[in-house]
C-alpha positions in Angstrom: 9.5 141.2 75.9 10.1 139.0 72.6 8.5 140.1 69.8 8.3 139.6 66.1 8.0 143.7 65.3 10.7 146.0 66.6 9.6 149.3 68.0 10.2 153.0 68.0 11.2 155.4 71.0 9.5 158.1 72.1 11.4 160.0 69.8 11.0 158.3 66.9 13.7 156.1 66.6 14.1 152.2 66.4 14.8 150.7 69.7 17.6 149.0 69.0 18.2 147.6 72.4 15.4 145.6 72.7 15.8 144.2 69.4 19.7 143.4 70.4 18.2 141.8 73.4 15.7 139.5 71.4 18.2 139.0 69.1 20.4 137.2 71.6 17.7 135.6 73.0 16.8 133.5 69.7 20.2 133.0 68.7 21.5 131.8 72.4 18.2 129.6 71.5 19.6 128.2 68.6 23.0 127.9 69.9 22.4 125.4 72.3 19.5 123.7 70.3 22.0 122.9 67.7 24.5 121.6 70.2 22.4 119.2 72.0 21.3 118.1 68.8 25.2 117.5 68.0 25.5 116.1 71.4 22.7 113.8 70.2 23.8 112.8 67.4 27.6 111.7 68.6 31.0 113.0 69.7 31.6 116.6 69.5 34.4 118.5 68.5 35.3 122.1 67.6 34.3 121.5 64.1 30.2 121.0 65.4 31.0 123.9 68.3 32.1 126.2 65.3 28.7 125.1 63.2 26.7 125.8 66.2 27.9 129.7 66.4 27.5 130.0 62.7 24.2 129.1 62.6 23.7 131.3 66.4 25.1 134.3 64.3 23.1 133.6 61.5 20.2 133.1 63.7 21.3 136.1 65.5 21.4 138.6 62.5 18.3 137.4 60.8 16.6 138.1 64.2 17.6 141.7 64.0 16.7 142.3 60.1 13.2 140.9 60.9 13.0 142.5 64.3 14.1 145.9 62.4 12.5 145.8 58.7 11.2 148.5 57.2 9.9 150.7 59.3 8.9 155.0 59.1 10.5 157.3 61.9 7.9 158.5 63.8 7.6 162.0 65.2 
């Protein structure tokens, strides 16, 4: 399920495949927001495909520092 705050396993540790999940979610989200907005605004090339992945990764990495942030092993 999408969520802001990552979790913790049963054993403690971060969940890291949930947050990879979300992660891909929002930046698949952002991906294709920013390309129909290129598509929008005109003719696209492989200049605005190659903006629309940075700002996917971007999109994509931030997801996981939020999803992750600072959080105490439990157990």
């Amino acid at each position: 399920m999408l969520t802001v705050r990552g979790k913790n396993n049963e054993n403690g540790f971060f969940d890291w495949t949930d947050a990879v999940v979300d992660a891909g979610i929002m930046a698949g989200s952002t991906f294709f927001t920013a390309l129909g907005a290129m598509m929008a605004a005109g003719r696209i090339s492989l200049y605005e495909v190659a903006v629309c992945g940075v700002a996917g990764a971007g999109q994509f990495f931030l997801w996981l520092a939020i999803k992750r942030g600072l959080r105490p092993k439990e157990g």
